[in-house]
C-alpha positions in Angstrom: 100.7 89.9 127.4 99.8 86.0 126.8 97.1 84.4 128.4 95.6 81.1 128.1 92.4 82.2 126.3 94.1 84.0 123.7 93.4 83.9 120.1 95.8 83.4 117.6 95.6 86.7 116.0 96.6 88.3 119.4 99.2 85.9 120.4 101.3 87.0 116.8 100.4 90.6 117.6 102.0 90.4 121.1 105.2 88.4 119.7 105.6 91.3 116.9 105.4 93.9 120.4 108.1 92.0 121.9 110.2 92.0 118.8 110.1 95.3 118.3 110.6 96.4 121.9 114.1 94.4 121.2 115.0 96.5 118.4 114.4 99.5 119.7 116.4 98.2 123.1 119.1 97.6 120.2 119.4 101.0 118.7 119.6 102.7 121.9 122.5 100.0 122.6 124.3 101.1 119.2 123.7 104.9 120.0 125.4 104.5 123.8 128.2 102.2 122.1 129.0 105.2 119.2 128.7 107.8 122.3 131.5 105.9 124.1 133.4 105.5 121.0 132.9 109.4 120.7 133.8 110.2 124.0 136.9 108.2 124.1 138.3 110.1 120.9 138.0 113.0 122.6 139.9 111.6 125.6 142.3 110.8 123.2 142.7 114.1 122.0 142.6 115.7 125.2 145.3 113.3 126.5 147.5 114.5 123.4 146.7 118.1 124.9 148.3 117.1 128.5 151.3 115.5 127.0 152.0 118.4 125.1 151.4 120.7 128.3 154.5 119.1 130.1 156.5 118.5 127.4 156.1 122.6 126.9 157.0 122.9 130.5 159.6 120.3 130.3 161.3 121.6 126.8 161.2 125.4 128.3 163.7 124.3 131.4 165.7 122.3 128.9 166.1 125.2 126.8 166.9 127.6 129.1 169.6 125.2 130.3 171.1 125.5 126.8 171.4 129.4 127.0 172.7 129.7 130.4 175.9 129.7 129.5 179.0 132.0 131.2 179.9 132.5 134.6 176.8 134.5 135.7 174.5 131.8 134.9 176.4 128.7 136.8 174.1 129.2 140.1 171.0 129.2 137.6 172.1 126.2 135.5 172.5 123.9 138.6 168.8 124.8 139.5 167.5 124.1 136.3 169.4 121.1 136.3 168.1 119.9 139.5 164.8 121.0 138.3 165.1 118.9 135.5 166.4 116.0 137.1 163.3 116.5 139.1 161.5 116.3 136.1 162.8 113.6 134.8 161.6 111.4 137.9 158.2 112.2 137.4 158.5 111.1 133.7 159.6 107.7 134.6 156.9 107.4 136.6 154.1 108.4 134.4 155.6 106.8 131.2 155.5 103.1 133.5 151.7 103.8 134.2 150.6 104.9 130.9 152.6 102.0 129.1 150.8 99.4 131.8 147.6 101.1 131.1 148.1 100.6 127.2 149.1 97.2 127.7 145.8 96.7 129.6 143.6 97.8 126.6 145.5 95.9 124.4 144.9 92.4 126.2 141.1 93.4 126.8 141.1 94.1 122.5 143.1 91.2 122.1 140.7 88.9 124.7 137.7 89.8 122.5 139.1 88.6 119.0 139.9 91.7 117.8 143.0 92.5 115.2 145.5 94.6 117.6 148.5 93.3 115.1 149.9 95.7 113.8 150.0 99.5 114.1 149.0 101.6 110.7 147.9 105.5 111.3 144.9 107.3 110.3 143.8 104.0 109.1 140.2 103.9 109.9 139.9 100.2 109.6 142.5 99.0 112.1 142.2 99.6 115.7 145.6 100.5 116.6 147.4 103.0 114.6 150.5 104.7 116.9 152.6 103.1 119.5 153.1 104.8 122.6 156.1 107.3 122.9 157.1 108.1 126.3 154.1 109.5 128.0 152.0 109.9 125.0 149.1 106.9 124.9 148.8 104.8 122.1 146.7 105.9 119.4 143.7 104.1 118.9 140.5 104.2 116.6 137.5 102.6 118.5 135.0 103.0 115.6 137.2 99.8 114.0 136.2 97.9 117.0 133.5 94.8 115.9 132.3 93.7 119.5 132.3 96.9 120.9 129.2 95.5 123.2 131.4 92.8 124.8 131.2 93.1 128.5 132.6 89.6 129.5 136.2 89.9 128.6 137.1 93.4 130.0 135.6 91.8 133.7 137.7 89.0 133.0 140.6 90.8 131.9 140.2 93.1 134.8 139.7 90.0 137.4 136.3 91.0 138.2 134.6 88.3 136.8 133.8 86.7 139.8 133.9 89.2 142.3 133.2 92.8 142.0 134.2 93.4 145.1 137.7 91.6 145.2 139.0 92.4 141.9 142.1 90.0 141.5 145.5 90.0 138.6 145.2 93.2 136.5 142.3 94.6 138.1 144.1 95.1 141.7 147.7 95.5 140.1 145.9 98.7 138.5 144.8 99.8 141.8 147.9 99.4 143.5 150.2 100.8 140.5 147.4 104.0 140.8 148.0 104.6 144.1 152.3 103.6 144.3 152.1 106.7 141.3 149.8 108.6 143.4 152.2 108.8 146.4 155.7 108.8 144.3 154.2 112.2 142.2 153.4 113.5 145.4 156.7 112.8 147.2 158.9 113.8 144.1 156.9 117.3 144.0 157.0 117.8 147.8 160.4 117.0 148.3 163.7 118.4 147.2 166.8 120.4 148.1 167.3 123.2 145.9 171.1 123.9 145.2 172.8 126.9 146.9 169.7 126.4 149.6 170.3 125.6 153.1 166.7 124.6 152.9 165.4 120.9 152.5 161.7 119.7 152.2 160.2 116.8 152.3 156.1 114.8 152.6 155.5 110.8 152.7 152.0 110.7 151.7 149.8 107.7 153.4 146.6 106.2 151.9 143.6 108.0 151.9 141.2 105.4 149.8 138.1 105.6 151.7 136.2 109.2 152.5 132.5 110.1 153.1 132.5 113.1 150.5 135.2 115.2 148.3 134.9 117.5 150.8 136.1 115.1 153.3 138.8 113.6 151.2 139.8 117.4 150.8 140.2 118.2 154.2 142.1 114.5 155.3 144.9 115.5 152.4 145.0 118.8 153.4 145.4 117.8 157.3 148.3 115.2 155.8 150.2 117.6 154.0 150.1 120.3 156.4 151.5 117.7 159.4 154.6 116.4 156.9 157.9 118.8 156.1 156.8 120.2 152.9 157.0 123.4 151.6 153.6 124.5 152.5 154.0 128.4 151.8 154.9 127.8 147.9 154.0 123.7 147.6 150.7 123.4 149.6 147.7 123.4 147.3 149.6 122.0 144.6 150.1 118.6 146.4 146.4 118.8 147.7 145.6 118.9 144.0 148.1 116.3 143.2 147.0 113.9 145.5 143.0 114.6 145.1 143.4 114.3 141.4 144.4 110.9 141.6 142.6 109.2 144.1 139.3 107.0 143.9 137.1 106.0 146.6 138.2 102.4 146.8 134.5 100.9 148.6 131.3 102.0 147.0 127.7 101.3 147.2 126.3 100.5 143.7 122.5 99.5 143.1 122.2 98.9 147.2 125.6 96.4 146.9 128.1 97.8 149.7 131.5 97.5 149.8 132.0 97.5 146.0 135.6 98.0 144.6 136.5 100.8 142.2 137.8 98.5 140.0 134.5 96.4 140.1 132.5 99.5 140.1 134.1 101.2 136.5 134.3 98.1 135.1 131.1 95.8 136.0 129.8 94.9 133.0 131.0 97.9 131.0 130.5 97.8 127.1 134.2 96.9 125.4 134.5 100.2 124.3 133.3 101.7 128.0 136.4 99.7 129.3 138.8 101.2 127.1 137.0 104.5 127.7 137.4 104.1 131.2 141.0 103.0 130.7 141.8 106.1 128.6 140.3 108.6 131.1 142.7 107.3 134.2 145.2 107.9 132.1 144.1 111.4 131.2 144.2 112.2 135.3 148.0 111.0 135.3 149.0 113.1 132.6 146.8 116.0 134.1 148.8 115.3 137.5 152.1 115.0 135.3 151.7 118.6 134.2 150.7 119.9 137.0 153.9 118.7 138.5 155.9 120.0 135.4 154.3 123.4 135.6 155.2 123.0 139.8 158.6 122.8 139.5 158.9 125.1 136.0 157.5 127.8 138.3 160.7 127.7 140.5 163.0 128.8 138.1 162.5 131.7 135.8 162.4 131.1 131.7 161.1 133.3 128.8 158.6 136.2 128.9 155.9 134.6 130.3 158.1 132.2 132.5 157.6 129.7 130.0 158.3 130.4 126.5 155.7 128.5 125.1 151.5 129.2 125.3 149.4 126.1 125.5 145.3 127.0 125.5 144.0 124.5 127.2 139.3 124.1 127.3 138.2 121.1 129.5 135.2 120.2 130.4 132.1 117.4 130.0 132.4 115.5 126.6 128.5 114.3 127.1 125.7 116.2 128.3 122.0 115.4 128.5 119.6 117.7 126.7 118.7 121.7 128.0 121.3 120.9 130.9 123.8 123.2 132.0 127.7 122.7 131.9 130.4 124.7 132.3 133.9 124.9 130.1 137.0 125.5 131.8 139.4 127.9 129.3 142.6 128.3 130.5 146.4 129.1 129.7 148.9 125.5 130.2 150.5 127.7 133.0 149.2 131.1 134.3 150.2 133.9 136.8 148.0 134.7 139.5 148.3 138.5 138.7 148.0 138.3 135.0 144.4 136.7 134.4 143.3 135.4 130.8 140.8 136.9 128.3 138.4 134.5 127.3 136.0 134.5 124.5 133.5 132.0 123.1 131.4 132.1 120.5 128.7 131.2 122.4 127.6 131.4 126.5 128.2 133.5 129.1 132.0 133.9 130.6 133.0 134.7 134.0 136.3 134.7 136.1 136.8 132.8 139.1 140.4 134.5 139.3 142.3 131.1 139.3 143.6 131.8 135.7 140.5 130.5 134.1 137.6 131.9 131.9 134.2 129.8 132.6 132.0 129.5 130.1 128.7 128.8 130.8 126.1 127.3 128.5 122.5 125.7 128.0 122.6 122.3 125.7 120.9 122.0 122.7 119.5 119.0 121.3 122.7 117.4 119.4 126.6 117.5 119.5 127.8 120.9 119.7 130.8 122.7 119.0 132.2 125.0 120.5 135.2 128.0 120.3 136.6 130.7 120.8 140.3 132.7 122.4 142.8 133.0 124.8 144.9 135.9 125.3 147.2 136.7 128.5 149.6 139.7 128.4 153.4 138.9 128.6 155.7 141.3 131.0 155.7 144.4 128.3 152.1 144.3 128.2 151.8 142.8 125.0 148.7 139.8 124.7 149.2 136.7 123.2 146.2 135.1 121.8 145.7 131.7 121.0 142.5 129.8 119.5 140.7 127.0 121.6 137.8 124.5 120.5 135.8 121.7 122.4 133.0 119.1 121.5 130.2 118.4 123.7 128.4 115.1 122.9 124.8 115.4 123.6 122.5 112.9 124.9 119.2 112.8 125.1 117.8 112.0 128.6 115.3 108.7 128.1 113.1 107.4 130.4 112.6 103.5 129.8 110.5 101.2 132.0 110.3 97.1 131.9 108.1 94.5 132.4 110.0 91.6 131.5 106.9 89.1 132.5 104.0 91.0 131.5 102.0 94.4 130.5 99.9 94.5 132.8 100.0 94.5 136.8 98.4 91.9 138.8 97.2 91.9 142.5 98.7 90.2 145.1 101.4 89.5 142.6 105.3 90.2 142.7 105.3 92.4 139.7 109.1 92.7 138.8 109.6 96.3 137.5 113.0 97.3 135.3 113.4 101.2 135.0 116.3 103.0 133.6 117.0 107.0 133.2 119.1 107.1 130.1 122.2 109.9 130.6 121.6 109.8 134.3 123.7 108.7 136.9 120.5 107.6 139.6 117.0 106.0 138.6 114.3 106.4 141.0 110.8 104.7 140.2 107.4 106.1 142.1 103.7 104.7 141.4 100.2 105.8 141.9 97.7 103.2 142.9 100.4 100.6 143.3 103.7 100.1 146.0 106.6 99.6 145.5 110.0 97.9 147.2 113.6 98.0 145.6 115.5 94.7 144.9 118.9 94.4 144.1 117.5 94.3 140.1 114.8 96.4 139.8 111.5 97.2 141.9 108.9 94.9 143.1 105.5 96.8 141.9 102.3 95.5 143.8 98.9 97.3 142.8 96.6 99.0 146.1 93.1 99.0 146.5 90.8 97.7 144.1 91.1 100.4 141.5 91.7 99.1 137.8 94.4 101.1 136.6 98.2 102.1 138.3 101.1 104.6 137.2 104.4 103.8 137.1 107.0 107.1 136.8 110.5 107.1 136.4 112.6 110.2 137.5 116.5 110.7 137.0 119.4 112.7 138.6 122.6 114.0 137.7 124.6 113.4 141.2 127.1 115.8 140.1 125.0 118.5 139.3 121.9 118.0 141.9 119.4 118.3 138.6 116.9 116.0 138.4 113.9 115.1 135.6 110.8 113.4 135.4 111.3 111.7 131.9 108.7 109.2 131.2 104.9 108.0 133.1 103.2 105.1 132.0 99.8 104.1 132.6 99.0 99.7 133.6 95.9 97.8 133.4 95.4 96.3 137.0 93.8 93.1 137.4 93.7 89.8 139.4 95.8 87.0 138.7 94.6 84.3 135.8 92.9 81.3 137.2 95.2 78.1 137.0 95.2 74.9 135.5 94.5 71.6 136.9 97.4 68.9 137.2 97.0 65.3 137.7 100.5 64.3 137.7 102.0 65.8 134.6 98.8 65.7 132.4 97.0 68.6 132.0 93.0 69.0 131.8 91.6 67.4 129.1 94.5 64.9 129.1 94.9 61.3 129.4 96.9 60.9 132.6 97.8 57.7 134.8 96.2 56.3 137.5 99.4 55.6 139.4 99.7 59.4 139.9 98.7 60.4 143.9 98.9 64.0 143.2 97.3 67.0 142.1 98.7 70.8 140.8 97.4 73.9 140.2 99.6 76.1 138.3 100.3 77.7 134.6 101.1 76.2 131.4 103.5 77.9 129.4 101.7 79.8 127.5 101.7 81.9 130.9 104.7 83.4 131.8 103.9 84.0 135.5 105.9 82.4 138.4 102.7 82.0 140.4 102.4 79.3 142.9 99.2 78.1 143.9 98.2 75.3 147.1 95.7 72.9 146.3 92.8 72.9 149.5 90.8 69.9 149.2 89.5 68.1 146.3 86.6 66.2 144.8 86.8 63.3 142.3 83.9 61.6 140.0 84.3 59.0 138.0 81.2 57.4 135.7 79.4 54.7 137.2 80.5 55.4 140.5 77.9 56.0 143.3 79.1 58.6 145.4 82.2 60.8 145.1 85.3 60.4 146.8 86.8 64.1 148.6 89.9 64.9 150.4 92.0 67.9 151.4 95.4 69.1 150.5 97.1 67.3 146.7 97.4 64.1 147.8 94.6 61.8 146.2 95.8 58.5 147.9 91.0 58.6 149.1 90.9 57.9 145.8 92.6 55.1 144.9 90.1 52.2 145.1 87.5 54.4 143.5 90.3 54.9 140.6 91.7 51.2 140.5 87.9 49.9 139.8 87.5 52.5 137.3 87.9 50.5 133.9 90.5 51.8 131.2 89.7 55.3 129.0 87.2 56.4 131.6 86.7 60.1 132.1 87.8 60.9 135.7 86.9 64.7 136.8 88.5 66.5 139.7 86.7 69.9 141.6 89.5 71.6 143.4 89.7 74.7 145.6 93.1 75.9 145.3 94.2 79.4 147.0 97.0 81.4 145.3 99.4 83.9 145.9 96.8 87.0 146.2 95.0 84.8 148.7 91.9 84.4 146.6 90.3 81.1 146.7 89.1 79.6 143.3 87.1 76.7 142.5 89.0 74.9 139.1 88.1 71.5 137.4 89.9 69.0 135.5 88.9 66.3 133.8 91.3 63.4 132.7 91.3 59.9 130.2 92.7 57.0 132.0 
C-alpha cells in the first residue's frame, strides 16, 4: 500500500483505505455482538420452556399423589411416591449445576466492570433482572451489557488464559461438575426398585470424553449401557440419550492446534456476550436432560388423560442461520406416545413425520430474521385433539467472505505474503489461489505468487460441518510484483545522511515507511570518497578495507557506497548510498 516513492496525495489516500477497512471490520463486530446477544435471549427463553417441561411432569405425579386417596390407591401412591422421590434427586442435581453455572456468569459480568448489583425485572438498563429459582436460570438482559466485546476476562475467569489446553479453577471445575451430573442423572434414571417389585436395576456409567465421531460416541454408550444391570427393555435409549446429550469431546483440534480442551475450545477468546451465550446453552442441555428424566420416570406411573395432565408444545431448532440455507424445526408435544403421533402445522415450509412424536418442518432462509408458527394437536384416549400454538425465531446471518492483508495490497514474489481469510456464519474457512501457492500457518495462510504472470486470485470458500453445505463467498483479484529495492545503511544513518566514520558496517533493508519484514544480505561493496585515488572494495557488510581510506577522509566529506545486496526472492540488486561525515 506504502512505498518509498510515494506522493503525499497517495500516502493520505491509502491511510483513509485503512481507516475505513477498520470501520467496516467494526460494524461487522457490533452485528456478531447484537447476534449473540439475540441468540442468548432466545436460549433464555427456550430454557424457561425446559423448566416448565419438568415441572409439568413433576407437578402431574405430585398431583396425582394428592387424589390417590382410599384403600385401592395405597399400592399406586407408594409408586408415585418413589417416583417422586426419584424425582426429587434429579432436581438436586440440576438445581446445584444451574446455580454454579449462574454464579459463573456472574463473576465473568462482574470481572469486566459491569453493574450485576442488584436484580430489577424487565428493566432494560440493568443486566440482571430475576434470581434463580430452583432450576430456573437467572434472568438476564445482555443488550445492558457495555463491553460485550471483552474476550480477556471470560478466559481468565474460565482459567484459560494461559493455556487453552489445561484450563485450570472454574474452567476445569465446570468440566468435572458436567460430567459428575452427567453420570449421577444417568445412574438416578437407570437405577431403582420399584415398590411391590421383586425387580431391581441398576447402571454406573464410566467416562466417555474422547470419540472419533457421534456415531462412535453413540455406539461406546450404547455398548456401556447394554453391559450394566439396567432396565434395557423400557430404560435403554433413554439413558443413551441421557448420557449423549451431555457429553463433550474433551480434546479437539482447532485451527491445526491438537489436543485442545472443550473448555479452551468454547471459550478462546469468545466475545463477553459469546461466553455467557455459551454458558446459557450448557445449561439449556441440563435442563433438556432434566426433562427427559422427569418425562422417564412420569412414564412409569399412569396420570391424567394423556398420562400427563398437562400439554407443553415444545419447537427447537437453530436460532441462527446463514442466508438460502436449509434448517429444520423440531415441533413436538413435552411428552408423547409412540402410538398417538402429533399434528403439526406451520405457517410456512414443508412438514414431515419421522414417527418419533415430532412434526419436522423444513424451510429455505430468507435474507433476515424470521418468524415462525404454527400448531400442535395430539388426540387424548377418547379421541378428542388438543391443540396448542407454538412459535420460533430464526436469526439470520448473512454468509461473508472477508480476506486480509494485514502488510500490504498487493503480493510480492519470493515474499512470505501473510494471508487472513474468514467465512462469516461458517464453522471452516478454506482459502485457494490462482497464479499463487499457498501453505496454512497456525494464523492464516502464507500466499507466494508462481510464475512470472502479473496478477494472482485469492478465493475464500466456507462450510457448515453440520450440514456438509459449502459456499464460495468472495474472489479477489492482486497485483503481483517483485519486492521494492532496499535502502542503504551505514550504521544507523540512512542515504543521504550524515553518518560516523566509527561505524564498520553496512545494511540493506526498509525504512518505515515500508511495512515489509524483508531481510536482505549485503554481497560485497565498493566505497569512493573525493580526492581519493582509487576505490577501496570488499565483500560481505563489514567495511573494516575501508578504514584508512575513511580516517584520511577530512570532516563533511561525501562518502558513497555501491553495494550488491541479494534479498529474500534471490534477486541480486545493485543499491548506492551516499553519506556526510
Amino acid at each position: 500500500m506504502a512505498g518509498g516513492k510515494e506522493t503525499p496525495r497517495q500516502k493520505m489516500i491509502g491511510m483513509m483505505y485503512l481507516v475505513l477497512t477498520a470501520l467496516l471490520a467494526l460494524n461487522v463486530s457490533k452485528s456478531i455482538l447484537d447476534a449473540f446477544v439475540a441468540i442468548e435471549e432466545n436460549i433464555q427463553k427456550a430454557n424457561i420452556v425446559q423448566v416448565d417441561r419438568g415441572d409439568g411432569f413433576y407437578g402431574d405425579v405430585k398431583e396425582e399423589i394428592q387424589a390417590a386417596k382410599g384403600p385401592d390407591n395405597v399400592a399406586k401412591k407408594k409408586k408415585l411416591e418413589y417416583v417422586l422421590g426419584q424425582m426429587d434427586k434429579i432436581d438436586k442435581e440440576t438445581i446445584e449445576m444451574i446455580e454454579f453455572i449462574d454464579k459463573l456468569k456472574i463473576e465473568i459480568l462482574n470481572t469486566a466492570g459491569e453493574n450485576v448489583a442488584d436484580y430489577k425485572d424487565k428493566e432494560h438498563t440493568n443486566i440482571l433482572w430475576k434470581k434463580s429459582v430452583k432450576a430456573k436460570p437467572a434472568r438476564m438482559w445482555l443488550a445492558a451489557v457495555q463491553g460485550m466485546d471483552k474476550y480477556d476476562e471470560p478466559m481468565q475467569v474460565m482459567g484459560i488464559a494461559d493455556d487453552i489446553k489445561n484450563p485450570t479453577g472454574n474452567g476445569i471445575e465446570l468440566w468435572k461438575k458436567l460430567n459428575d451430573y452427567r453420570s449421577k442423572i444417568v445412574e438416578i434414571a437407570g437405577t431403582y426398585k420399584m415398590p411391590a417389585s421383586d425387580k431391581s436395576f441398576s447402571i454406573n456409567p464410566k467416562a466417555i470424553n474422547n470419540f472419533e465421531s457421534n456415531a462412535k460416541l453413540v455406539d461406546e454408550v450404547t455398548k456401556m449401557v447394554k453391559g450394566s444391570k439396567a432396565n434395557l427393555k423400557e430404560d435403554q435409549q433413554v439413558l443413551i440419550d441421557l448420557y449423549v446429550g451431555l457429553t463433550k469431546l474433551e480434546k479437539n483440534e482447532v485451527h491445526d492446534m491438537k489436543d485442545v480442551h472443550w473448555i479452551g475450545m468454547t471459550f478462546d477468546h469468545a466475545p463477553l456476550v459469546a461466553g455467557i451465550a455459551a454458558l446459557s446453552s450448557l445449561q439449556q442441555d441440563i435442563l433438556a436432560a432434566r426433562a427427559l428424566a422427569m418425562a422417564h420416570y412420569k412414564s412409569k406411573v399412569s396420570t391424567g388423560e394423556y398420562s400427563f395432565n398437562k400439554i407443553v408444545p415444545l419447537a427447537y431448532g437453530p436460532v441462527v442461520a446463514n442466508s438460502s440455507e436449509e434448517v429444520e424445526l423440531k415441533v413436538m408435544m413435552a411428552a408423547f406416545d409412540s402410538d398417538n403421533q402429533p399434528k403439526v402445522t406451520s405457517n410456512i415450509g414443508e412438514i414431515t413425520y419421522p414417527g418419533n412424536g415430532t412434526g419436522v418442518v423444513k424451510i429455505n432462509t430468507g435474507g433476515s430474521t424470521m418468524e415462525l408458527s404454527g400448531t400442535v394437536s395430539i388426540k387424548n384416549k377418547s379421541g378428542v385433539p388438543k391443540t396448542e400454538k407454538w412459535n420460533h425465531t430464526i436469526v439470520i446471518m448473512k454468509p461473508q467472505g472477508s480476506i486480509e492483508l494485514p502488510e500490504m495490497n498487493m503480493l510480492y514474489r519470493g515474499y512470505d505474503n501473510k494471508v487472513e481469510a474468514t467465512a462469516s456464519g461458517y464453522d471452516q474457512t478454506s482459502l485457494t489461489g490462482t497464479g499463487v501457492s499457498l501453505s496454512k500457518t497456525s494464523t492464516g495462510w502464507i500466499a507466494k505468487p508462481s510464475g512470472s504472470g502479473r496478477e494472482a486470485y485469492l478465493t475464500v470458500s466456507g462450510k457448515n460441518t453440520a450440514t456438509g453445505q459449502s459456499a464460495t463467498l468472495k474472489k479477489v483479484k492482486y497485483r503481483v510484483s517483485n519486492l521494492p529495492d532496499p535502502e542503504i545503511y551505514w550504521g544507523g544513518a540512512k542515504n543521504g545522511e550524515r553518518a560516523s566514520k566509527a561505524e564498520t558496517k553496512l545494511f540493506a533493508k526498509y525504512g518505515p515507511e515500508i511495512p515489509l519484514n524483508a531481510n536482505f544480505t549485503v554481497k560485497s561493496w565498493e566505497c569512493t570518497v573525493p580526492g581519493a585515488s582509487r576505490p577501496v572494495m570488499g565483500t560481505g557488510n563489514l567495511i573494516s578495507a575501508a578504514s584508512g581510506l575513511l580516517r584520511a577522509a577530512p570532516a563533511g566529506s561525501m562518502v558513497s557506497f555501491i553495494c550488491k545486496v541479494v534479498g529474500p526472492d534471490g534477486i541480486t540488486r545493485t543499491r548506492a548510498g551516499a553519506f556526510k561525515i
